[in-house]
C-alpha positions in Angstrom: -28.7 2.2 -25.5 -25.5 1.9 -23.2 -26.9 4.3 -20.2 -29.9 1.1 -20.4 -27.1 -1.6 -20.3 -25.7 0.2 -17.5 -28.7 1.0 -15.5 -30.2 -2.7 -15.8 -26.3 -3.6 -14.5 -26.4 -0.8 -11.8 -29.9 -2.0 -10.4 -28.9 -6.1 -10.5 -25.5 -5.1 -8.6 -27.3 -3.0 -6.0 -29.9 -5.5 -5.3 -29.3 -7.3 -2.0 -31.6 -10.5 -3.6 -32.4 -11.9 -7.1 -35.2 -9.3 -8.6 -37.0 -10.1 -11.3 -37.2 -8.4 -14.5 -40.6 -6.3 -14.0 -39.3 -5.1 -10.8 -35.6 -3.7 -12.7 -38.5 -2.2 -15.6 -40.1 -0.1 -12.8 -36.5 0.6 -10.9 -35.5 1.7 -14.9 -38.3 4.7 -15.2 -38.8 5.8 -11.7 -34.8 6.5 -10.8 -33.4 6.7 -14.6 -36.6 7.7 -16.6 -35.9 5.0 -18.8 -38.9 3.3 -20.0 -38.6 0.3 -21.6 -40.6 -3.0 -21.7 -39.6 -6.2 -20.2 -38.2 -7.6 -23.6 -35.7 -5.2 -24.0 -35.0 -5.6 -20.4 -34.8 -9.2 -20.8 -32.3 -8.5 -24.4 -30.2 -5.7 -21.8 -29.0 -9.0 -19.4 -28.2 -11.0 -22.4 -26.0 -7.8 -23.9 -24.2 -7.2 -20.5 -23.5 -10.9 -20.4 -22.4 -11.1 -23.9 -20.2 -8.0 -23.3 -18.7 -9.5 -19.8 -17.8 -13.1 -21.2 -14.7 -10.6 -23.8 -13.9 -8.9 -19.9 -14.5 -11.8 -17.6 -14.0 -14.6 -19.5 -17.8 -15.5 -18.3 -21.1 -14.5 -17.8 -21.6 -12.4 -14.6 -25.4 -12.2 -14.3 -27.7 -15.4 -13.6 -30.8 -16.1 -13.5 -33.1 -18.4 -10.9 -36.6 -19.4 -12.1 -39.1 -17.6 -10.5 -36.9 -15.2 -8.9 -35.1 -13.0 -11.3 -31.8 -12.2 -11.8 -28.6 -11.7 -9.6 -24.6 -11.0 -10.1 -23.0 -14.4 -10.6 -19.5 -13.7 -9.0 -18.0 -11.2 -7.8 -14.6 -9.2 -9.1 -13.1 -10.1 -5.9 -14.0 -13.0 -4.0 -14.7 -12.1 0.0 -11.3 -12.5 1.5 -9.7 -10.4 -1.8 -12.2 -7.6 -1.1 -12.1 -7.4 2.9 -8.1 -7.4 2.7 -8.0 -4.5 -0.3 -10.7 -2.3 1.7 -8.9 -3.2 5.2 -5.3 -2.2 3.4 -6.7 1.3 2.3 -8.9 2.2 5.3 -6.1 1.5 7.9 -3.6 3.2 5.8 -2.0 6.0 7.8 -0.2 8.1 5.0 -3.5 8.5 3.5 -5.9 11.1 4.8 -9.3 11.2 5.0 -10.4 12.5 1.1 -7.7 9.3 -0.4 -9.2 7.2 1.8 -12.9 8.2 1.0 -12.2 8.0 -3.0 -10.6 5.0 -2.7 -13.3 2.9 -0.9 -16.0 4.5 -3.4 -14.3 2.9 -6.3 -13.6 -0.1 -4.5 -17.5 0.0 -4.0 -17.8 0.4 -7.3 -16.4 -3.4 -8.1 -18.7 -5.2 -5.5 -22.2 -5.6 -5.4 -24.5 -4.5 -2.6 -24.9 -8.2 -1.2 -21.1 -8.4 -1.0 -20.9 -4.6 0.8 -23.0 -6.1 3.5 -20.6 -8.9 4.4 -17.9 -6.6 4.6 -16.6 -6.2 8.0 -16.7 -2.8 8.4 -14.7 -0.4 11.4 -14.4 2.7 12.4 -11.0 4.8 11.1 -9.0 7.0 13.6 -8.8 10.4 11.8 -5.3 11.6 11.6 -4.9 14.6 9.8 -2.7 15.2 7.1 -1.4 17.8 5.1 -0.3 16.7 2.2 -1.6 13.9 -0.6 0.3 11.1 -1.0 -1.2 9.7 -3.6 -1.2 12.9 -5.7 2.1 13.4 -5.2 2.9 9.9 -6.3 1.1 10.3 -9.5 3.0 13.5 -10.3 6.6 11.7 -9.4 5.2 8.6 -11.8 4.4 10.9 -14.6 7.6 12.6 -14.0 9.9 9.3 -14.7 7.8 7.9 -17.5 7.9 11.5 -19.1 11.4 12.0 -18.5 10.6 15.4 -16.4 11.9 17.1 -13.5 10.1 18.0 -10.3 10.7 20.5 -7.4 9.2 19.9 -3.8 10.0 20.9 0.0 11.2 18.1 2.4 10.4 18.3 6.0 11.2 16.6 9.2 10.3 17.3 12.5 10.7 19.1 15.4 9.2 20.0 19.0 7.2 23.7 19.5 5.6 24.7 22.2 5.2 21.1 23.5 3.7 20.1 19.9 5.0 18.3 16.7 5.6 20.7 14.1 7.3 20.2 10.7 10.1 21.9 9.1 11.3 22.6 5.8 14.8 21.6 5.1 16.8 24.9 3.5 19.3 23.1 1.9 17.5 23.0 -1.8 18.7 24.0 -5.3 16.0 26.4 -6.3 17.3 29.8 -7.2 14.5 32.1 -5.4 13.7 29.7 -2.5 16.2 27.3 -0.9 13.6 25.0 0.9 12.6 23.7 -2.7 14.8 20.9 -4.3 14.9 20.3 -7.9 15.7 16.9 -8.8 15.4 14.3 -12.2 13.9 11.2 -10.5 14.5 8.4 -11.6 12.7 5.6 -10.0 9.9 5.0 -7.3 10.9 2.2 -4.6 8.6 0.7 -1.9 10.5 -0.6 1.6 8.6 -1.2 4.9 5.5 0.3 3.4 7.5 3.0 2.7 7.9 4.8 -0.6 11.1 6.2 -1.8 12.3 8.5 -4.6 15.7 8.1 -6.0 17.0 10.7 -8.2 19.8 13.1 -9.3 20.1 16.3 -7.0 23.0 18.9 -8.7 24.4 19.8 -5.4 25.5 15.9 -5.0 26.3 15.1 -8.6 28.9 12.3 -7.7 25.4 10.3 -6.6 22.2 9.6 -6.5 19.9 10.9 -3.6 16.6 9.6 -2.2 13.8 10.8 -1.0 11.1 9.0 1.6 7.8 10.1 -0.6 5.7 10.8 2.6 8.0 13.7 3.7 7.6 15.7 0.2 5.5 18.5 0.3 4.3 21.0 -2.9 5.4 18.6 -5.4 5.4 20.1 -9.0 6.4 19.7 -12.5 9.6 21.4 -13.5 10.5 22.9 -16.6 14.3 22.8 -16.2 16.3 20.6 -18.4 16.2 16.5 -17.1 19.2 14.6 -15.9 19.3 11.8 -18.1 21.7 10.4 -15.3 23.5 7.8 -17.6 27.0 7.8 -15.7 24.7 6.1 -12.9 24.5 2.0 -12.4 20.5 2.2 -11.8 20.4 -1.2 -10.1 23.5 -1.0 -8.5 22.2 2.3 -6.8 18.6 0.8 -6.0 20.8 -2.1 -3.8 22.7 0.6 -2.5 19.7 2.0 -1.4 17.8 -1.3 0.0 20.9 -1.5 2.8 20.4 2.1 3.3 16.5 1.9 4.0 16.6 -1.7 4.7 19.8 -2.8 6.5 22.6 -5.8 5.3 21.3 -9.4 4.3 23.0 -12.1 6.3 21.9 -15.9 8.0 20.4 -15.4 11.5 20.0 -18.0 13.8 17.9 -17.5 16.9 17.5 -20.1 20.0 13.3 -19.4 21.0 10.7 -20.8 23.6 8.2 -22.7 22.7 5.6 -19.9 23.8 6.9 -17.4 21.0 6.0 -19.9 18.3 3.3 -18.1 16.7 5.4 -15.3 17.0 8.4 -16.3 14.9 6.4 -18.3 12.4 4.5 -15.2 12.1 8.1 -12.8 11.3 9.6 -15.5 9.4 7.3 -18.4 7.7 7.4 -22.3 8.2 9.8 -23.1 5.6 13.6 -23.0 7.5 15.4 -25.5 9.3 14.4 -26.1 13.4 15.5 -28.1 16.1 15.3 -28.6 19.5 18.8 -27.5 21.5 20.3 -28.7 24.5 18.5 -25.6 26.7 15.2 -27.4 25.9 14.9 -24.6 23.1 14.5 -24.5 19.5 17.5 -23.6 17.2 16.1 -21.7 14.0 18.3 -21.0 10.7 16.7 -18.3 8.5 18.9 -17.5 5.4 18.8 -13.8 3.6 17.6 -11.8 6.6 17.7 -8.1 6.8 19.4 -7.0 9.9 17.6 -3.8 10.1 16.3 -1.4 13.0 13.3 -3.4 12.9 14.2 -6.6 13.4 16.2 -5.8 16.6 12.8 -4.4 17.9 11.0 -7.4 17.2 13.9 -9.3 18.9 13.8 -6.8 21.5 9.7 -7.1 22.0 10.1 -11.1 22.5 12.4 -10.1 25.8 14.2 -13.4 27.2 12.1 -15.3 25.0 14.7 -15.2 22.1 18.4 -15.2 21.8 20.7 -14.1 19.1 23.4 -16.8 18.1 24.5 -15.3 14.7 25.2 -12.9 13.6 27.7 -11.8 16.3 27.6 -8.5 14.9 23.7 -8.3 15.6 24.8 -10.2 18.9 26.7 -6.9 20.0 24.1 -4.9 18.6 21.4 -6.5 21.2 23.5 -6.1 24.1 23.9 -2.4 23.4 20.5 -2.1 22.9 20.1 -3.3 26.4 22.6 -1.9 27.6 21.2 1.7 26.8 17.8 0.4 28.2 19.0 -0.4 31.3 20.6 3.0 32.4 17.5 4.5 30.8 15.4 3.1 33.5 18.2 2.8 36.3 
């Protein structure tokens, strides 16, 4: 009964037109060897649509006269679907296998007319040794459950003209120093970054994080679990959002005209502007992170931009230029 519901659903998804019912009968026997007649097909559709109105809220097949039957709407509407698949596919912490497994059950929520639409490109391969994903899953389980986990953490270095990793050797684990041991706590996401804050024994005054995508190896641990209650949890997350992220403060900019797009683009439509004295615009953007990044987007818009305020980004600026300069003098 239910590989029939499924198969009659499979074939109307995959159909690139509205097909008609003797048509899914004969795609039933020769792919599924399921033989049925065109009533029970017909009873199938009114099941699936019976069953999709407690998910959906709604029927999800249709039917045209004289043409058959087709999927009604899709889970995700064209823009939804083409942004998730674009997100995963030009992900580059994920490797080739995440990326694969992902799109396939992405697939698995569209129908074959909706595939075709997608706008589809090619992937640089970048190799990766390590899965990011898997190792998120095993640090999720590892909070909810209350367990420890044990992993390497690497940075980089230069060998024989190449980049090469390196395990850190300051770890906690009796038999090999490159693996840490650590309670975690909680998972954060900065800059499309994922971070793992948790107590590490050899700093027990304070938390310590970890950037996810530099974990190698990481594993359940069967040593007792930190519950960590001397710690302020939120205190320490904001503590760690000026580490990762930088301080919050009002930043005003005076812009040209032609880097419009541009700043509308970093910072949205909804802050005070005017036009200044230089023939500029004078913009006032509340709450902004005065990070690394945002002097490199300052720095990428050249004499387009200046900094008014902060004056301690001011300074920053001018070193940065400063340094540029007798780079290239």
């Amino acid at each position: 009964m239910m590989d029939r519901l499924y198969y009659t659903y499979l074939i109307i998804k995959e159909s690139l037109d509205y097909i008609p019912a003797i048509e899914i009968k004969g795609q039933l026997e020769e792919k599924y060897q399921i033989k049925v007649d065109v009533k029970t097909v017909y009873q199938a559709i009114r099941n699936i649509n019976e069953l999709s109105k407690y998910v959906y809220q709604k029927e999800i097949i249709k039917t045209k006269h004289r043409k058959g039957y087709s999927i009604d709407e899709e889970f995700f509407n064209d823009g939804q679907f083409q942004y998730l698949w674009d997100s995963v596919l030009f992900n580059n912490d994920l490797n080739e296998d995440e990326v694969n497994a992902l799109l396939t059950k992405l697939q698995t929520l569209s129908s074959s007319k909706q595939l075709s639409r997608i706008q589809n490109q090619p992937r640089k391969n970048q190799p990766r040794n390590y899965d990011l994903l898997l190792n998120m899953t095993t640090v999720i389980k590892a909070i909810h459950e209350k367990k420890n986990i044990y992993f390497k953490y690497v940075s980089y270095e230069i060998k024989r003209n190449k980049f090469v990793e390196i395990a850190h050797n300051h770890g906690n684990h009796k038999e090999n120093n490159e693996f840490y041991i650590i309670s975690p706590y909680k998972l954060i996401q900065r800059d499309s970054k994922y971070y793992v804050l948790g107590y590490f024994n050899q700093r027990p005054d304070k938390l310590s994080i970890y950037r996810l995508d530099r974990m190698r190896l990481v594993r359940n641990h069967k040593s007792p679990f930190e519950e960590g209650e001397q710690f302020d949890l939120e205190q320490e997350v904001d503590h760690i959002n000026m580490y990762v992220s930088g301080q919050k403060d009002t930043l005003e900019i005076s812009f040209d005209e032609v880097v419009l797009r541009e700043v509308i683009d970093q910072f949205g439509q909804d802050h005070p502007v005017k036009k200044d004295f230089e023939n500029r615009y004078h913009l006032t953007i509340e709450d902004v992170l005065i990070s690394d990044g945002l002097i490199g987007w300052l720095m990428m818009l050249q004499d387009h931009v200046k900094v008014i305020k902060p004056y301690s980004l001011q300074e920053k600026m001018k070193k940065r230029i400063e340094k540029m300069f007798i780079q290239y003098k």
